[in-house]
Every structure is written in C-alpha cells, then in structure tokens.
C-alpha positions as CSV (number, residue, x, y, z in Angstrom):
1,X,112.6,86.5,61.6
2,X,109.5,86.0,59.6
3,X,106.3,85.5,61.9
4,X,103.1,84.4,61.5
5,X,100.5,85.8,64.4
6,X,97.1,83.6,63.9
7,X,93.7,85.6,64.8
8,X,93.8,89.2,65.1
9,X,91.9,89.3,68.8
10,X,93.2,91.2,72.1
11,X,96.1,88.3,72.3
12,X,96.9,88.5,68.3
13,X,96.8,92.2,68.3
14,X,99.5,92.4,70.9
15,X,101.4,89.5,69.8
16,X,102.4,91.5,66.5
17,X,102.2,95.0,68.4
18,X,105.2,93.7,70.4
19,X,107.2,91.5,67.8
20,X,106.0,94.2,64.6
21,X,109.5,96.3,65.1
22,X,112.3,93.7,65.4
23,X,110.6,91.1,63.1
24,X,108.9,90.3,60.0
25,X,105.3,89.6,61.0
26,X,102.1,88.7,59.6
27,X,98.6,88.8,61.2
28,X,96.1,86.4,59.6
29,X,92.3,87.0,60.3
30,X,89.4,84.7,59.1
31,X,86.9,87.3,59.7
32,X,85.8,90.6,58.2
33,X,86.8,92.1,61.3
34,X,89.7,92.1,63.7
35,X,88.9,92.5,67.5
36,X,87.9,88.2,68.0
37,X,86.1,88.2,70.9
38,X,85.9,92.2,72.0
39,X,84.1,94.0,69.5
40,X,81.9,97.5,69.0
41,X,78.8,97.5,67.9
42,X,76.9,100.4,66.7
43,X,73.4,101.1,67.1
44,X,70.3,103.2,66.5
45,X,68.7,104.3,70.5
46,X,65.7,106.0,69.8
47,X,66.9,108.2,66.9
48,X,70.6,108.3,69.1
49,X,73.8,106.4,67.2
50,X,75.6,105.3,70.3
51,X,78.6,102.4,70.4
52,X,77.9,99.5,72.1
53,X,81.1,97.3,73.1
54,X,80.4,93.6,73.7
55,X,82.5,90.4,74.6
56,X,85.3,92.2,77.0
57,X,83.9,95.4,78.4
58,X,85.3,96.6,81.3
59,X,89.1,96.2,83.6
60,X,90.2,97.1,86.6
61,X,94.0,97.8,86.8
62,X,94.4,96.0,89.8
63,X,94.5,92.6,87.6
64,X,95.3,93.7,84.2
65,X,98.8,96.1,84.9
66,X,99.9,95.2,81.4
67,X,96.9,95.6,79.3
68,X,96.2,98.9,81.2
69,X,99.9,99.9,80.6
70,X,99.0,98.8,77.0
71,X,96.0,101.4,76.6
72,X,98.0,103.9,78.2
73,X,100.9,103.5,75.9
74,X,98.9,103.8,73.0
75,X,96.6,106.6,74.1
76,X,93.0,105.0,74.5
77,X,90.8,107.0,76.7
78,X,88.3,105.3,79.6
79,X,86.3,106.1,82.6
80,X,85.2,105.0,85.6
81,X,82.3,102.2,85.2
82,X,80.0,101.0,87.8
83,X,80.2,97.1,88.2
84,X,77.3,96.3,90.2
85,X,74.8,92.9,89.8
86,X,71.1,93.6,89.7
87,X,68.4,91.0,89.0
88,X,65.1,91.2,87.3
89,X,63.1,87.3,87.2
90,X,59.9,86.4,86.4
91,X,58.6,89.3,84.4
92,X,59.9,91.6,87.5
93,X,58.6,89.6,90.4
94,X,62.1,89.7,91.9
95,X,63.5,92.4,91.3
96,X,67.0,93.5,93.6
97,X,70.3,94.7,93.0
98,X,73.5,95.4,95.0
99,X,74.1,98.9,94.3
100,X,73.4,100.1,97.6
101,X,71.1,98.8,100.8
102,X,68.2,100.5,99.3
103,X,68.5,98.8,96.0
104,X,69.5,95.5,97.8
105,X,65.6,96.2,98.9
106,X,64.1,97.8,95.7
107,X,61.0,95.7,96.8
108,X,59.7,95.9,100.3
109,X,58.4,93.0,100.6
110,X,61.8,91.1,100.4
111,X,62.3,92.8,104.2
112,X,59.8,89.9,105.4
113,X,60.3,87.3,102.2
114,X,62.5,84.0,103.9
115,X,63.6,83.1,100.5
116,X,65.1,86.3,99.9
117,X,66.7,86.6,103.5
118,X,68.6,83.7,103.3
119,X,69.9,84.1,99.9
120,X,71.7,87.0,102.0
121,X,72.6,85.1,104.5
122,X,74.5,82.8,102.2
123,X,76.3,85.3,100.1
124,X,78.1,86.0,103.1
125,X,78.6,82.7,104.2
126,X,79.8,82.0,100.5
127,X,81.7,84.7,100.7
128,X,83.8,83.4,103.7
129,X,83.3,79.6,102.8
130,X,84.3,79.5,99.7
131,X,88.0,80.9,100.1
132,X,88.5,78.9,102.9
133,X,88.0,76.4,100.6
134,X,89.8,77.6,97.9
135,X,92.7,77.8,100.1
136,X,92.7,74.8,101.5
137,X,92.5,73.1,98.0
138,X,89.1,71.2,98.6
139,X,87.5,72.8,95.4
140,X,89.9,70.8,93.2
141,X,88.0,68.7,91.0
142,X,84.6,69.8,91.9
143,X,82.0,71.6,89.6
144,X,80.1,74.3,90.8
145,X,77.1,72.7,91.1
146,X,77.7,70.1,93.0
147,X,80.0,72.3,95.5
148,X,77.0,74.7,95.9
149,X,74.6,71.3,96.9
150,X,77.0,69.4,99.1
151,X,77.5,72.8,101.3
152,X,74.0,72.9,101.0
153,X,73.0,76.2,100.1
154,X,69.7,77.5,99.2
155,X,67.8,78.0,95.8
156,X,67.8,81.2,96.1
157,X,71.2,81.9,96.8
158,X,71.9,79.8,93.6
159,X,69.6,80.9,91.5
160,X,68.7,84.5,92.3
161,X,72.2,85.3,93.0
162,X,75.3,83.2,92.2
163,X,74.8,81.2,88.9
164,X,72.9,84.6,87.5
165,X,75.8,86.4,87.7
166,X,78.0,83.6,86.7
167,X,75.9,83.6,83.5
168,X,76.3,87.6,83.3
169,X,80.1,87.7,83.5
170,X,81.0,84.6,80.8
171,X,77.8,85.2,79.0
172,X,76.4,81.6,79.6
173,X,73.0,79.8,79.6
174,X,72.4,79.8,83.6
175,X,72.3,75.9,84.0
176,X,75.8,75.6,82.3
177,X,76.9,77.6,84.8
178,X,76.6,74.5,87.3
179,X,79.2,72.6,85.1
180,X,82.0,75.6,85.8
181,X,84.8,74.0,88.1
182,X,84.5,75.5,91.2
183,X,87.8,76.0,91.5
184,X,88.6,78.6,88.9
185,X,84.9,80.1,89.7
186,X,86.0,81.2,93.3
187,X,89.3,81.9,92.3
188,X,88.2,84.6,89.4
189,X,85.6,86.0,91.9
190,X,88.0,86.6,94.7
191,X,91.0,87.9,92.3
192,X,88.3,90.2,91.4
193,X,86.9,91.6,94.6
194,X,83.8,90.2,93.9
195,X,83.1,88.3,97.3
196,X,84.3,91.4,99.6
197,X,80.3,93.0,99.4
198,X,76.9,91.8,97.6
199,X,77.0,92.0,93.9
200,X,79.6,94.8,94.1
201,X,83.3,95.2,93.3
202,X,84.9,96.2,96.7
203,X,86.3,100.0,97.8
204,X,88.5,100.6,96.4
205,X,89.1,99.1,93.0
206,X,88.0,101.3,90.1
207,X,86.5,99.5,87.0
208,X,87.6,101.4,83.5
209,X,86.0,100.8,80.2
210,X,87.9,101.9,77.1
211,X,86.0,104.7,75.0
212,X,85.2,102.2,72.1
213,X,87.1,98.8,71.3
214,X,86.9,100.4,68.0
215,X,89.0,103.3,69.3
216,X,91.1,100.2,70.7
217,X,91.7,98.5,67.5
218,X,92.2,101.6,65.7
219,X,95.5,102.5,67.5
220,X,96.6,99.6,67.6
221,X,97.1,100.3,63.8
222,X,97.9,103.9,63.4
223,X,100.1,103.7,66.8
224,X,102.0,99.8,65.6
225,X,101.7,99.3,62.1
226,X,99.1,96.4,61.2
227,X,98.4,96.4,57.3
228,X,100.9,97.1,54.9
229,X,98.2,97.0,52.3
230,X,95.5,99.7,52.0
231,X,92.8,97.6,54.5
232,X,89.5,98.9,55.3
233,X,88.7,98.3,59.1
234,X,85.8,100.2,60.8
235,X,85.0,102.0,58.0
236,X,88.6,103.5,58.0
237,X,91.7,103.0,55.1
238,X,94.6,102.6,57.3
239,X,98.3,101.8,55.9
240,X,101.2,100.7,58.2
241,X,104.2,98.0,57.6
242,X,103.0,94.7,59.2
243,X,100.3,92.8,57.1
244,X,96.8,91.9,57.4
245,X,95.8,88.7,55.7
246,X,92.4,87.2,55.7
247,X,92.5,83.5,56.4
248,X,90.4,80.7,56.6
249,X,90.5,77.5,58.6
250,X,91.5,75.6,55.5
251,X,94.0,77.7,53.9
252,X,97.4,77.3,53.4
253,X,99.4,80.2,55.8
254,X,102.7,79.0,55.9
C-alpha cells in the first residue's frame, strides 16, 4: 500500500517508523527541518557549544510506556532530570522554588509574609480539591480561571504559583493560561504527579531527557529508513528506503 505520512514531527516520525517495512510510505515536511514541535538547538555558552532541546523536553515512563519503549528500541541514551518549579518575579523580589524546604524559603522573609503563607496553604488545598473535583466531574465545562475564582483562592496561589507553571509547561503567555479548561488542566497535573508535593514531581517517578532530539531524529533515520534520496538533515547525508519530501500547504501531495 502506498502511504502518505503528513509532517515529519514525533507523531509523523513514528507513523512511517511503524508502517516503513510492510508499506510503501512517504513523509512530507514543509519545513527545512523534521522534528515539528521537539527540536535541538545549538548554541554558543560563554565560548562552550552545548545543545539545547526545546518544545518536548523531558518524559517520565510512567505515562509514555510506548515512546520510552520507542527510545529504547532504537538506542537513544537519557538521564535522570530534575523537574522542579522555581519562581523569580519582579526583578527577584519573589524569589522561591520547590526543590526542597529550604528553597521553598530561599527568602526569609516569606517565613512571616501572609501572601506567601497562604499561597501554601492553597497548593495543598488545590492539591486535594481539585481531584475531588475532577472526579466527581464538576470541572466539565469550566476554564481555569473561573474555577480558580469561584473556589476562591488567593492571588498568590494563582499567580505566584499555579498559572506560572501552567505557562512554564505549555509555554504560554500567563493570562492565557486562565482560558485552559480546567478539566484537562487538573487532569494532566494529576496523571503527572504534579499535585502529590509543591512544585515537584512525586517519589518515585524518574523524569528522563533524551541526549539530543537531534540524536532522536537521527536514529529514527539510520535505525527505520526515512529518505531514499541523499537528504541533508542536521548537518548529516543520510540514505535509507522511505522518502523525504518537502511540502508546502499548497502543493499537490497526492
């Protein structure tokens, strides 16, 4: 069978990695570079070339079995991260993160600050609240923002703690962040062990990065076959059996 695999992201990529060997498949790409929304960037630090990935950077294997089983399978190395939330706002007037108790308290002053005290006193309240809720299916339909106001939680719970690390994980303008339904909002943080502690992934539940998403891409060519042509991706000529097209939104595919 002859098929046609549109955009050559983490969903593309496997799409033609798992139908390359019984069928005839193509794998069309509008952009310079495969990898859609995951990407590597590389950059000068201070004299240092170092690999930055961006869009999708870490996994635990707890909720992604098959793309870890993916990695595994075609040899991509990763390590342990730390997933932990810290804050810096206002040019470092708050300052806090949830790496441990002492960092929690990086500045003194918060030990006495009301604002700050209850924002901790609602992350656990959240914490328990908000999967009640989930549960009992009285987020359905609701944003996040007006969940958050009608349970009448504080500023600084919302602002300092909650919508900043919304904004962190999808990469979105804060404010935005009050328009996410609430629903899939609890249910992402929960599946993810992020409402068992305070800006922490729970114990245990180990975070793994892969080395590079360049690394990534580049086995998924040498180790599947994605370019029968000669193709230059990452600064590397790589030939395989399945092709590599570059497309754009008004060409003709078929």
């Amino acid at each position: 069978m002859r098929i046609a695999v549109i955009g050559s992201g983490i969903s593309g990529n496997s799409a033609a990695w798992a139908l390359n060997d019984l069928h005839d498949v193509v794998l069309y790409e509008r952009r310079e570079r495969p990898g859609g929304h995951s990407a590597t960037a590389d950059i000068d630090y201070d004299g240092a070339r170092i690999s930055v990935d961006t869009g999708f950077i870490v996994y635990n294997e707890l909720n992604y079995p098959n793309f870890t089983a993916l990695l595994d399978h075609l040899g991509v190395a990763n390590e342990i991260s730390d997933m932990s939330f810290a804050l810096s706002a206002d040019n470092g007037k708050l300052e806090w993160s949830g790496h441990s108790l002492n960092a929690v308290f990086a500045q003194r002053r918060n030990l006495v600050s009301p604002r700050f005290l209850r924002m901790l006193r609602d992350i656990f309240r959240f914490n328990g609240k908000a999967v009640e809720d989930l549960k009992a299916g009285r987020l359905s339909g609701q944003t996040l923002g007006g969940y958050l106001e009608r349970e009448h939680y504080s500023s600084g719970f919302i602002n300092d703690y909650l919508l900043a690390m919304g904004a962190a994980i999808w990469s979105t303008p804060i404010n935005e962040m009050r328009d996410y339904p609430a629903e899939s909002f609890v249910a992402f943080f929960e599946n993810h062990r992020l409402l068992h502690s305070i800006g922490r992934c729970g114990v245990p539940f180990p975070v793994a990065a892969a080395t590079t998403w360049k690394s990534c891409w580049r086995r998924f060519r040498e180790r599947s076959g994605l370019a029968s042509r000669s193709q230059k991706f990452f600064g590397k000529t790589v030939r395989s059996s399945c092709a590599t097209h570059p497309a754009t939104r008004t060409s003709s595919i078929m």
